[in-house]
Backbone as a chain_set.jsonl record, in Angstrom:
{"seq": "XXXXXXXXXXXXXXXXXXXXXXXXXXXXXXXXXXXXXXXXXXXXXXXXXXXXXXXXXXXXXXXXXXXXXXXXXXXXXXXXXXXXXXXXXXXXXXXXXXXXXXX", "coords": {"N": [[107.809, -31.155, -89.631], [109.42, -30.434, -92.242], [111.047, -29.885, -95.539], [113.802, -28.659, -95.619], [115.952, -30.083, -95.588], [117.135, -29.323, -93.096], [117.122, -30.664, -89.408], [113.682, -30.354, -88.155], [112.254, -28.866, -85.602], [110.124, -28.353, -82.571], [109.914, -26.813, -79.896], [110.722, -26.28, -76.43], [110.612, -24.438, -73.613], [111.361, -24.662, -70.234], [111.217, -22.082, -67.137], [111.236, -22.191, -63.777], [108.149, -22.321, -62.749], [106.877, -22.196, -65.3], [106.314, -22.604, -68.897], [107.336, -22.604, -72.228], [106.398, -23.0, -75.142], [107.689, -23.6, -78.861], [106.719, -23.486, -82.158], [108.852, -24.631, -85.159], [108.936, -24.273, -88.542], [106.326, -26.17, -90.053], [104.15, -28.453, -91.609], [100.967, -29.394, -90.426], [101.237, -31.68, -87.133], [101.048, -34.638, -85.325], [102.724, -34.186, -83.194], [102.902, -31.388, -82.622], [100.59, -31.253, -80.188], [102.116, -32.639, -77.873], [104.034, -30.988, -77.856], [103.048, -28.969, -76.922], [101.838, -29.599, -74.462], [100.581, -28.368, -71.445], [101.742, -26.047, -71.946], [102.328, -22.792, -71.237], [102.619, -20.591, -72.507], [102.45, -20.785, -76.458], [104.247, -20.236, -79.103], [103.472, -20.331, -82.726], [104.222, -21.555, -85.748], [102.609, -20.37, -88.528], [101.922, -19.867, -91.457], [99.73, -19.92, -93.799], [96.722, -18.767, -94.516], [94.792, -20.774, -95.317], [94.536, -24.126, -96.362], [97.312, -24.647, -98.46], [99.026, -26.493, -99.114], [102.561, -27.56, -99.508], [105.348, -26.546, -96.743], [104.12, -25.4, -94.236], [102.2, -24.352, -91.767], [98.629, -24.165, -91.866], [96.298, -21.3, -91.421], [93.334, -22.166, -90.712], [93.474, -24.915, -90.606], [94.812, -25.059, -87.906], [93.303, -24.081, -86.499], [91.261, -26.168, -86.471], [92.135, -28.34, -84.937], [92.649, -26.77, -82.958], [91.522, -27.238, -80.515], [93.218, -29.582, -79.139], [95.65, -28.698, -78.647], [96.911, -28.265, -75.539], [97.721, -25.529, -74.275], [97.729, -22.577, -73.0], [97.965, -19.895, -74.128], [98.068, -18.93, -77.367], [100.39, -17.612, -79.97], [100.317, -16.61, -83.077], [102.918, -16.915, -85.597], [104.987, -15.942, -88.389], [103.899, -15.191, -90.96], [102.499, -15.22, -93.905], [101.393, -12.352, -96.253], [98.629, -12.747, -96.702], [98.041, -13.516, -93.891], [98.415, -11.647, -92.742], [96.853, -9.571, -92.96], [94.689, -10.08, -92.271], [95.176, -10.089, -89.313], [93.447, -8.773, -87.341], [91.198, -9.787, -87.613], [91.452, -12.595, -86.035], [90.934, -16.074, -84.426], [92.899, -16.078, -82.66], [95.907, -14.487, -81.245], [98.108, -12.995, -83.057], [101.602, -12.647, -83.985], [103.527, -9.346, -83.622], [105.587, -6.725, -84.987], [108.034, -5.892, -82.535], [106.492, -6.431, -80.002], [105.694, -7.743, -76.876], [105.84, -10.919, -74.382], [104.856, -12.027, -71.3], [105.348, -14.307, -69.353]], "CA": [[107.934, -31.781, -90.936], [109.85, -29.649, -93.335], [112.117, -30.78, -96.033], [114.82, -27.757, -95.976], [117.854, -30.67, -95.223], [117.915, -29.698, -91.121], [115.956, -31.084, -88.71], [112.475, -29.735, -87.503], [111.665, -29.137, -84.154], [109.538, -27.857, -82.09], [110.946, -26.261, -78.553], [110.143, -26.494, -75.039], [111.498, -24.247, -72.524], [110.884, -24.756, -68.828], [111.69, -22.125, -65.967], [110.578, -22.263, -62.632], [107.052, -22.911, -63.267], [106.407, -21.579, -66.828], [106.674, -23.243, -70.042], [107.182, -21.798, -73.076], [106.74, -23.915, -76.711], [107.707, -22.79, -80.204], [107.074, -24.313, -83.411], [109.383, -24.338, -86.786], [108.41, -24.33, -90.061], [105.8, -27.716, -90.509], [102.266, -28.686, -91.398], [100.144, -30.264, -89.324], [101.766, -33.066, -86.857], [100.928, -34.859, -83.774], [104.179, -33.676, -82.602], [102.401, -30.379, -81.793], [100.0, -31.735, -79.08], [102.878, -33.382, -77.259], [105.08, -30.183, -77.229], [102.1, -27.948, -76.441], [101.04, -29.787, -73.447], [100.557, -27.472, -70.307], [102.731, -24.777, -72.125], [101.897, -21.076, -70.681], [102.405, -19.998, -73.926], [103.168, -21.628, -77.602], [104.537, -19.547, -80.229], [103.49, -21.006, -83.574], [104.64, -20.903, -87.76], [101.306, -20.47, -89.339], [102.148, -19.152, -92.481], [98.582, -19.321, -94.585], [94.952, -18.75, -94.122], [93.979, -21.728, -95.811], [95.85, -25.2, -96.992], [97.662, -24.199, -99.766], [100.084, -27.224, -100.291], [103.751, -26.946, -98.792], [105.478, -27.076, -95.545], [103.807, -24.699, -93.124], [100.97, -24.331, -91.72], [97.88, -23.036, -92.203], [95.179, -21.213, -89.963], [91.857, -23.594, -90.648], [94.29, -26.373, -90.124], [95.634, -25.245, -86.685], [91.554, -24.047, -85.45], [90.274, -27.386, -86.66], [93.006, -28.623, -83.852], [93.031, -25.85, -81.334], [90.751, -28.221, -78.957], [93.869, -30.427, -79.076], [96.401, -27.729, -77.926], [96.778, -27.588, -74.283], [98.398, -24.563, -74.181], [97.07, -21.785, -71.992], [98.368, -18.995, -74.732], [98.246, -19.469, -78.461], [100.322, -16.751, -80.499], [100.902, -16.921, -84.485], [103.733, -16.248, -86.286], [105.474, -16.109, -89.588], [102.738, -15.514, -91.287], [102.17, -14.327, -94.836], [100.857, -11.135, -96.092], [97.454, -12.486, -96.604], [97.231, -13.67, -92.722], [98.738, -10.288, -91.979], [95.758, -8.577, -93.283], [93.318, -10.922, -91.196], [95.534, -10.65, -88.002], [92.26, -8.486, -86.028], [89.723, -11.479, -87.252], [91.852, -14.354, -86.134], [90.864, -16.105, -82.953], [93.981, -16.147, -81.198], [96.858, -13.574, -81.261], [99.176, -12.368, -84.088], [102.812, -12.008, -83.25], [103.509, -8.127, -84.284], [107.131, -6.408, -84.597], [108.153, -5.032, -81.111], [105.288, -7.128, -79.124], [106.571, -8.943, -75.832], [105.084, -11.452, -73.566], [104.849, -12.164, -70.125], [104.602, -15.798, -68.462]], "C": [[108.23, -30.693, -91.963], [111.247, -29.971, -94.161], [113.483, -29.6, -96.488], [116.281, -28.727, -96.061], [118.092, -30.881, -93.495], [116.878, -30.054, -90.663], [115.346, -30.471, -88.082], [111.98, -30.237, -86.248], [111.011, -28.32, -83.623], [110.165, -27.894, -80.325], [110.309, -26.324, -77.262], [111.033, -26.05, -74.078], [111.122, -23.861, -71.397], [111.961, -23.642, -67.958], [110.634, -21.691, -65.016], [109.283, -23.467, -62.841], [106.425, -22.738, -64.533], [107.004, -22.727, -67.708], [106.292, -22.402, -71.522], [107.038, -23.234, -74.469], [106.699, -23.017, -78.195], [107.787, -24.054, -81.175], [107.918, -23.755, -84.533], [108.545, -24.524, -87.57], [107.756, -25.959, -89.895], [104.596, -27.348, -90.888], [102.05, -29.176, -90.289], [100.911, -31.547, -88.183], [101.166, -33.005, -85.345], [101.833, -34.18, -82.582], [103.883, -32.585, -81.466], [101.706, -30.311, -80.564], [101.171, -32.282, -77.848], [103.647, -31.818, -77.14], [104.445, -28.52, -76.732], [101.467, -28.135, -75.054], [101.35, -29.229, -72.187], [101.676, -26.437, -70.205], [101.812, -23.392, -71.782], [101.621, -20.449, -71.921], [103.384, -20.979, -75.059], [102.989, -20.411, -78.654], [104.454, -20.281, -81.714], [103.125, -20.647, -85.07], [103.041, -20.994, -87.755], [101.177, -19.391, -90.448], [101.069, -18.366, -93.69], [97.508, -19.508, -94.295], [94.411, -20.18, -94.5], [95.089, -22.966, -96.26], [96.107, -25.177, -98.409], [98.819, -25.266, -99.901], [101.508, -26.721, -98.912], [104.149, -27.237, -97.958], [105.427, -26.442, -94.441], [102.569, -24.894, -92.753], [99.613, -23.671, -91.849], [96.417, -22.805, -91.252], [94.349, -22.086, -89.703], [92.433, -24.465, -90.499], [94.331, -26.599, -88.593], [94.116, -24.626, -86.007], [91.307, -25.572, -85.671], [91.127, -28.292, -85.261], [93.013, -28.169, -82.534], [92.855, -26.704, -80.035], [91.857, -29.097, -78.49], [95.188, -30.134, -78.461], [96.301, -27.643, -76.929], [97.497, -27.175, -74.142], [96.951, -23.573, -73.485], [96.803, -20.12, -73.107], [98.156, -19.077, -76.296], [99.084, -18.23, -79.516], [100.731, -17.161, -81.619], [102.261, -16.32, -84.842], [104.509, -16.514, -87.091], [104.558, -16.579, -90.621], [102.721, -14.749, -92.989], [101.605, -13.187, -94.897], [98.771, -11.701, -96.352], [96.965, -12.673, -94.87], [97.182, -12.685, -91.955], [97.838, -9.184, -91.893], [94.509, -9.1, -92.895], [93.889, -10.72, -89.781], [94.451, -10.145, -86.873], [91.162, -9.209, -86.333], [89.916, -12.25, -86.492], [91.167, -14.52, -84.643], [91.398, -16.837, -82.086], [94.669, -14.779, -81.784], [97.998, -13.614, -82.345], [100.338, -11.965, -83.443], [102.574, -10.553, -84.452], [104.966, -7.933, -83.831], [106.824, -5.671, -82.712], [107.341, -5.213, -79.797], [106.259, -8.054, -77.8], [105.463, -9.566, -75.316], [105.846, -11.684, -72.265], [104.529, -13.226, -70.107], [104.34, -15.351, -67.163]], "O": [[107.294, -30.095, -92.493], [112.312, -30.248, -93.61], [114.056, -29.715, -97.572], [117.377, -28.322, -96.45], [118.671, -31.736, -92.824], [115.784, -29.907, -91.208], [115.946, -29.802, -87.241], [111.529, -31.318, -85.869], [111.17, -27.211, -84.134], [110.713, -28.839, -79.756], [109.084, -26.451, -77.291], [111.97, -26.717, -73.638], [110.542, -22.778, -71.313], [113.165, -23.892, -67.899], [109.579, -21.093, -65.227], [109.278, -24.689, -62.995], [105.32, -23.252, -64.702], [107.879, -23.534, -67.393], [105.267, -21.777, -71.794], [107.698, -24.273, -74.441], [105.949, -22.097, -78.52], [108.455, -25.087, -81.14], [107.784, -22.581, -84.876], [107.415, -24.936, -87.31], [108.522, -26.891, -89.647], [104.024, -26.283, -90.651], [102.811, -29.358, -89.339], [101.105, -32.563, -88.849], [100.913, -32.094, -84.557], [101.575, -33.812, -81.436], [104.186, -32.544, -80.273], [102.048, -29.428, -79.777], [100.692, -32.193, -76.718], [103.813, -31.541, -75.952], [104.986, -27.47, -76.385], [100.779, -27.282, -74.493], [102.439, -29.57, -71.724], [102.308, -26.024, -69.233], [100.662, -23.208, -72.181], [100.577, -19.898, -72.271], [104.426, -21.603, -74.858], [101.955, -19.813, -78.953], [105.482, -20.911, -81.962], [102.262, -19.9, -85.531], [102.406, -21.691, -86.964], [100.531, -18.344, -90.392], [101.131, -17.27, -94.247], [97.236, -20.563, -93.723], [93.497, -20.625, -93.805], [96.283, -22.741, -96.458], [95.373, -25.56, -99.32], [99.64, -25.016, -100.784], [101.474, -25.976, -97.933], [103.729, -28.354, -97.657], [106.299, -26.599, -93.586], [101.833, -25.62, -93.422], [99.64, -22.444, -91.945], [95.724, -23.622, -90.647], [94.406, -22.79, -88.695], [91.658, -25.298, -90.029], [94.076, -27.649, -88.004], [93.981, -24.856, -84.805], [91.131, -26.149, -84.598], [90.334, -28.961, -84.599], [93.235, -28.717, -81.454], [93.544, -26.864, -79.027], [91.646, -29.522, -77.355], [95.83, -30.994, -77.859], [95.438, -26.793, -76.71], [98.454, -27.873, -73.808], [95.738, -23.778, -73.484], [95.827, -19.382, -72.977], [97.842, -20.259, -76.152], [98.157, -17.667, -80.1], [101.538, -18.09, -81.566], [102.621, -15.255, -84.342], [105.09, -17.552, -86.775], [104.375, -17.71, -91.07], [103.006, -13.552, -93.017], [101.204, -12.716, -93.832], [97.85, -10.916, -96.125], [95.905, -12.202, -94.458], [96.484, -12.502, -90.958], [97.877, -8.204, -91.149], [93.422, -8.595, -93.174], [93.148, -11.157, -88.9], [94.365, -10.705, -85.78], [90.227, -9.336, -85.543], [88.957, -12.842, -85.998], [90.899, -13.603, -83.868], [91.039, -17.669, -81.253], [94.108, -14.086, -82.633], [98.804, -14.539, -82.239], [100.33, -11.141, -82.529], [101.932, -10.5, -85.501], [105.542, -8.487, -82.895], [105.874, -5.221, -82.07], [107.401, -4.49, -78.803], [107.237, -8.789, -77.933], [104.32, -9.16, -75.527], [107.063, -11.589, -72.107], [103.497, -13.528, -70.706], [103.843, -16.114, -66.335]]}, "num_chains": 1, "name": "protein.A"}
């Protein structure tokens, strides 16, 4: 859910046995549960610490949820500078420049 004009989606890419999911730019949506389910890893916008309004999301939004995520992985990203300066509190993983993953 983001009103830039193009359409918002959230991604799902299967090989072998892995699954990968990424979210765009939204708040909160059911959407997420459905394109998180038995992903290895989900890459996801979470732009601010707190709900500030707008069309991203924000951390206490996406914990109050987590339980709802079946994802195996959870990493953040596109995150403001205040979540950037929480990223060793949070409790999941901070994307960082130059970081890879493994399925």
């Amino acid at each position: 859910m983001h009103p830039s004009g193009a359409p918002a989606y959230a991604l799902r890419v299967s090989y072998e046995d892995n699954v990968l999911a990424f979210s765009g730019d939204t708040v909160w949506t059911d959407a997420l549960v459905q394109a998180t389910s038995e992903a290895d890893l989900f890459i996801c916008e979470c732009n601010y610490w707190e709900p500030e309004g707008g069309y991203h999301l924000d951390y206490q939004t996406l914990m109050d949820h987590r339980a709802e995520l079946e994802c195996r992985r959870l990493v953040l990203t596109h995150m403001n500078d205040e979540m950037l300066r929480r990223i060793k509190v949070l409790d999941t993983e901070g994307a960082e420049d130059g970081k890879s993953y493994v399925l």
